[in-house]
C-alpha positions, 0 to 999 in steps of 0.5 A: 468442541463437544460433538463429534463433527461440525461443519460451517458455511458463508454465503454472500453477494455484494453490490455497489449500486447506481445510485452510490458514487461509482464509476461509468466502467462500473455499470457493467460489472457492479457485483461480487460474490463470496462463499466459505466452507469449514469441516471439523472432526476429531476421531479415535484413531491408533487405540487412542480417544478423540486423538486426531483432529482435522480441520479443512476451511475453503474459501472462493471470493469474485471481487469487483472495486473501482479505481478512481482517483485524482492527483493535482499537483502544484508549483513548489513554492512556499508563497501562496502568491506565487503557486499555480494549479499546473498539473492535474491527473485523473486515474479510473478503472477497475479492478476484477479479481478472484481469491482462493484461499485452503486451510487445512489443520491436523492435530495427533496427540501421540500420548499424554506427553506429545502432540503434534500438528500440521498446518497448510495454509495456501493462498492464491489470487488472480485479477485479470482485469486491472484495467484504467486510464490516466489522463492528465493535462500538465505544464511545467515549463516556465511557470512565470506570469507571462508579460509581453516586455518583461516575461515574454515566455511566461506559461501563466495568464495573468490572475491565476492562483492556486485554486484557477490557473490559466496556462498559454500554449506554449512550451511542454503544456499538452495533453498525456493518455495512458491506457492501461490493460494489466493482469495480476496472479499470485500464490502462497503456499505455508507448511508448518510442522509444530511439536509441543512436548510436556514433562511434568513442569517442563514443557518443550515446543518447537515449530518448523515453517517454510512460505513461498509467494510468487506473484506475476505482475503482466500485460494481460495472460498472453501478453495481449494487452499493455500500457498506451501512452500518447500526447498532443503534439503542439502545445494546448491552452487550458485551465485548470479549476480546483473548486469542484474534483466532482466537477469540471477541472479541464477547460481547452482553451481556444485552439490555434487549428483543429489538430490542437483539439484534445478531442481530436485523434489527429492532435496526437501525431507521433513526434520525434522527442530523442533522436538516435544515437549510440550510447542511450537510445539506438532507435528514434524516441518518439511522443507516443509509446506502447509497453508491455510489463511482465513482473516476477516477484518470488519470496521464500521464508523458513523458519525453525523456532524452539521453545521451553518454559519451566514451572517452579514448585515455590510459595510464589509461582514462578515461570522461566522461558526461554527460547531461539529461532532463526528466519531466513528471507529471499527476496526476487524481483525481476521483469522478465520480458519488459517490450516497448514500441515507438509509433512512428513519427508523422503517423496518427491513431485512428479508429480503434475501440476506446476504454471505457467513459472515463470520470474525467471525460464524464466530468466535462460533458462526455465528449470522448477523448481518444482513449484506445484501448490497448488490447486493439492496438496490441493487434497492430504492433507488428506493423512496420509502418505505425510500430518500431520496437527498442529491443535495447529498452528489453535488454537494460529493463530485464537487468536494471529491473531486479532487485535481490534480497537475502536474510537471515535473523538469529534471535533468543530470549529469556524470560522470567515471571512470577506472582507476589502477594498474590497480587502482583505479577511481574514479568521481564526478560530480554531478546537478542536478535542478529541480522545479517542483510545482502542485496543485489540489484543492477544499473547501467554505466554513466555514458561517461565512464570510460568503459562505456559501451556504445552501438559503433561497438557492440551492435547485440542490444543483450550483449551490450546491456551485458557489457553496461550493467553495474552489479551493486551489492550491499551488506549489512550486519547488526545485533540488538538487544530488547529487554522489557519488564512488566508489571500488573497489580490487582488493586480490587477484584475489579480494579487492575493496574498495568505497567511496563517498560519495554525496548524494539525496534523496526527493520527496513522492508526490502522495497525499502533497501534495495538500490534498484534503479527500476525501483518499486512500483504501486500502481494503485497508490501510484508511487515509485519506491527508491531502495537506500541501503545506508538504512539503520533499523529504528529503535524505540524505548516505551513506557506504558501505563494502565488502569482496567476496570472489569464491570460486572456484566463482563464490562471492561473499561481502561485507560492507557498513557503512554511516553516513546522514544524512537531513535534513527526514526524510519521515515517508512513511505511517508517521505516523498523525493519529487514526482517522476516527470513527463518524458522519455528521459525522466529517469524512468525511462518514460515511465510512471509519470506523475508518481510520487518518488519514495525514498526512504532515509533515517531522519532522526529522533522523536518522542511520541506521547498519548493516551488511550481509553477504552469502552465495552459493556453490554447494557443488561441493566437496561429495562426491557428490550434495551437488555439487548444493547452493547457498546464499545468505544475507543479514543486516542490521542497522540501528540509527537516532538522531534529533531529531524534531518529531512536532506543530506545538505541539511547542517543540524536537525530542525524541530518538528512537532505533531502537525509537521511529521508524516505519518502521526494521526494525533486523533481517531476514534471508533464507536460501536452498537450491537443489538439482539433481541431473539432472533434479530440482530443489528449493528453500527460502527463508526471509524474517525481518523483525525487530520494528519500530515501524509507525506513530505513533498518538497523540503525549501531553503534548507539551513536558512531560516525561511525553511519549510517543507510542503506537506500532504495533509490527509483531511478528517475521514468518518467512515459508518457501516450498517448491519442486520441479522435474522436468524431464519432456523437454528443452522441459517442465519441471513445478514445485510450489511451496509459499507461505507454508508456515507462513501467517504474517501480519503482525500488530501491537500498541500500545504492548505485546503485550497491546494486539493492534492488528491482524492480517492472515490470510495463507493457504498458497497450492500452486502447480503448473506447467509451464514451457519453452522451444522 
């Protein structure tokens, strides 16, 4: 920069107003704000002219969001005669969170040959409020028609189906609420020390990194608050209803007596579900529970990379680089203090403050549930007479909960580029990279094992969690190699031609690769995430061409076709292993009920193809006041083949194309405008993401030729923001903004859309501010 000194800000508020879709609980807290501040200077210091440069950026965010989403869940069937709506779960809250962010840079160039910069960038965010409700009416007992003669335990009221489904009271159909008060609090701070060295046509860099986040995943700062979970006690009648997700879902049935009302608190009567005994649970488990959650997750990165290139002094330019690095990872994840509480049986919850209206009660007329508010009943969890806590779940949870990551990747490169004719550039090189991976995580024995250790034994509920935990360690040790070329050719001084072929690959992530029984956990996107250590990295080769044509006004149009091929494709957390069940003994020791289950698994080999153009030119050569207009636009298409293995009893891969694998949105689209005309500027942009296919439920009659899978498709999503500038004086300038003006969310279906699979409410947000530079 010219001047000496330059200072910037932002200021801003956010509204997601009433008459936008939003939840009841939002009413009260419907406002965020955000502020930044920048600081620029360059000084003379040491004898030496603008040699120093400092750079400070602060930023403060109070963000607000809504948490409103719906989870409907249907019989695993592939006959649409045969699938009934029998599970329906409706999440809302909010979330309240603070983010601060410091990025400080200095810049000393020592001489003409050495520079050297430092750079801090820290993070940090602290949401006390993430607080929601579940409720979620389900069956999923015996989901047969019911007839008196033939099918006398029949769940299902005859003339149901996928879209109305009639369910009797009987076996486990009930009423589940959770109530859910937690905190969230992170922080990263990176240091990095860079050196860049020039001697004439050598030039030498080299940059040293170290980043650590911790992050702490809480029942409220001082444990104050928590997870409720409580049921009905008998069994209810209901339907359920898909037309509407606006709308009523949930209809009770006539009850058999007024303490099987789900409105009523006494039809929630704590009940013995697994009695005592000396192997998996020393204290009576009861219907109703209260958690409390306290996650440490600590990641530590370094990094040192080095860096130099040669200029060649030839008729054809020619440039040499090469270099190496070496990253080292840790990864730690442990509960820390995990406590549960049963309620003791025959005893009711009465008279406590509930949560907020939640949008499954608003959808059925506003009749409260009994939806406590755990901070209140917290208070109660000493009292000996409603409360008893399993000190053995503290004990396996703070051993089975960890999960320990550590590596270490060592990589070089060499790479060659040079200029022909005058036209034509061509570049290429090779990367080597070796990965060395160790993980470690805990689980308990099966009660089976001979060296089981039972209460009768050992009484210490720690000693004997000690005595019970299985260490599993893996390891894993690979080296690859990526070579690549690249080729650009001007064929006019507006025309230019690209092409390349090139190889990569993509590593598991730890969440993917740790064995943990405890597994990762998303609450927002509520999924259960299960480590496979067998994962192999996928490889990929991809050949790219491209033509750019740069307009004259500083235009550009492009259009780019593509052909990749992916070996031991990674099926990431688009590949779901059921949904974690209702129950103390769910394999989750009763948590996380109605979560998808992700694993990760290698699948096979697909081929992807596409092409994509590119749009962007401001219209100055447009009459008048229309001089003022820009447009851009992108358009892509995806098509994708594939020989895929979806289980480990499957007896040969099954081909698949684009609408049958996950993760592949074979169109999107984006378009947009700018105005400027002197002081006053607009703007419109439009985001399409086609239909694709989201996750993989549930695979059917594996290696016969009725195989199918059940997939999530995520439907068609447009989403349209709004803006306007004014500038009001040379160092102001005020915007409003409109996001999501048309409060789209993302909303999916099984197998077909009569079969509603989940929703996720996304309001408009109106946000007004200011912005300049002095």
């Amino acid at each position: 920069m010219k001047e000496r000194r330059r200072l910037t800000y932002n200021l801003s508020g956010s509204l997601i107003p009433a008459s936008a879709e939003r939840i009841d609980a939002l009413k009260d807290h419907p406002h965020s704000y955000s502020a930044s501040f920048g600081y620029t200077e360059v000084f003379d210091v040491l004898g030496g002219k603008r040699n120093l440069g400092v750079s400070l950026n602060l930023a403060h965010q109070m963000v607000v969001r809504q948490f409103d989403f719906d989870l409907n869940q249907y019989s695993n069937v592939a006959d649409p005669a045969l699938v009934f709506f029998r599970d329906h779960d409706k999440a809302s809250g909010i979330n309240h969170r603070f983010l601060d962010a410091v990025n400080l840079r200095l810049d000393y160039r020592f001489n003409d040959s050495t520079t050297v910069s430092y750079r801090l960038v820290y993070n940090e965010g602290d949401e006390p409020f993430f607080h929601y409700t579940h409720v979620n009416p389900f069956f999923n007992s015996n989901g047969t028609v019911f007839d008196p003669v033939t099918a006398p335990t029949g769940g299902i009221i005859a003339g149901s189906n996928q879209t109305r489904t009639e369910i009797r009271p009987t076996g486990n159909a009930q009423m589940l609420l959770s109530m859910r008060r937690f905190s969230f609090v992170s922080n990263n701070p990176t240091n990095t020390l860079m050196f860049e060295h020039k001697f004439g046509r050598l030039k030498i860099d080299h940059a040293w990194r170290t980043s650590y986040t911790h992050a702490d995943s809480n029942a409220g700062r001082d444990q104050e608050q928590g997870q409720l979970n409580i049921r009905t006690t008998n069994p209810i009648g209901f339907v359920l209803d898909n037309t509407n997700l606006d709308g009523r879902i949930f209809t009770q049935t006539a009850a058999s007596a007024s303490t099987d009302n789900v409105y009523n608190p006494a039809s929630y009567a704590a009940f013995v579900t697994v009695a005592a005994n000396t192997t998996t649970a020393p204290v009576a488990q009861t219907s109703n529970r209260f958690d409390k959650r306290s996650t440490y997750l600590d990641t530590t990165e370094k990094t040192g990379t080095i860096n130099a290139s040669y200029a060649f002094d030839t008729t054809n330019p020619m440039l040499l680089k090469v270099g190496v690095d070496r990253v080292t990872r840790t990864f730690n994840r442990q509960e820390i203090n995990p406590r549960r509480w049963y309620q003791v049986a025959g005893t009711t919850l009465t008279g406590y403050p509930l949560m907020a209206l939640t949008e499954f009660e608003k959808n059925t007329g506003g009749q409260r549930l009994p939806v406590f508010d755990p901070t209140d009943v917290s208070r109660t969890l000493s009292d000996t007479t409603k409360w008893y806590e399993d000190v053995y779940f503290n004990a396996v949870q703070k051993l089975t909960s960890k999960r320990y990551f550590d590596e270490t990747v060592d990589s070089g490169y060499f790479q060659g580029e040079t200029k022909l004719l005058g036209k034509l550039v061509l570049l290429g090189g090779v990367r080597w990279e070796k990965m060395k991976l160790n993980t470690l995580t805990y689980a308990n024995k099966a009660t089976t094992n001979a060296g089981y250790v039972t209460s009768l034994v050992e009484t210490d509920p720690y000693k004997r969690a000690r005595l019970n935990a299985v260490n599993l360690t893996t390891k894993a040790d690979y080296t690859n190699a990526f070579p690549s070329i690249h080729a650009a050719y001007d064929i006019t001084p507006s025309l230019k031609a690209r092409a390349s072929w090139s190889t990569s690959y993509g590593r598991p992530d730890a969440i993917q690769l740790v064995p943990a029984g405890a597994g990762a956990i998303n609450d927002t996107a509520q999924t259960v995430t299960f480590g496979n250590p067998d994962l192999k990295p996928q490889m990929a080769k991809q050949v790219e061409l491209k033509l750019e044509y740069f307009f004259k006004n500083n235009g550009l149009l492009s259009a780019t076709v593509f052909r990749k091929s992916v070996s031991d494709v990674l099926s990431g957390n688009n590949f779901t292993n059921g949904v974690v069940g209702q129950g103390t003994d769910n394999g989750f020791d009763g948590l996380y009920a109605g979560y998808a289950i992700i694993s990760a698994r290698n699948l096979g080999d697909e081929t992807l193809k596409g092409i994509e153009v590119d749009y962007n030119q401001r219209l100055t050569f447009l009459p008048g006041a229309l001089k003022g207009l820009a447009v851009r636009g992108n358009f892509s298409l995806i098509s994708a083949e594939g020989e895929l293995t979806f289980s480990a009893t499957q007896t040969a891969p099954v081909h698949r194309s684009t609408r049958e694998i996950p993760g592949i949105a074979p169109r999107a689209a984006n378009l947009g405008l700018t105005y400027t005309s002197g002081k006053f500027g607009a703007s419109f942009d439009l985001n399409y993401t086609g239909e694709y296919p989201d996750t993989t439920v549930a695979t059917l009659n594996i290696n016969t030729p009725q195989f199918v899978q059940l997939i999530v498709y995520r439907k068609d999503l447009t989403t349209m923001n709004l803006g306007f500038t004014y500038r009001v004086r040379p160092d102001a300038t005020i915007y409003f903004n409109v996001n999501n003006l048309t409060e789209q969310g993302t909303d999916r279906y099984l197998a077909s859309e009569n079969r509603p699979r989940a929703r996720v409410g996304s309001p408009r947000i109106i946000t007004v501010g200011v912005t300049g530079q002095f």
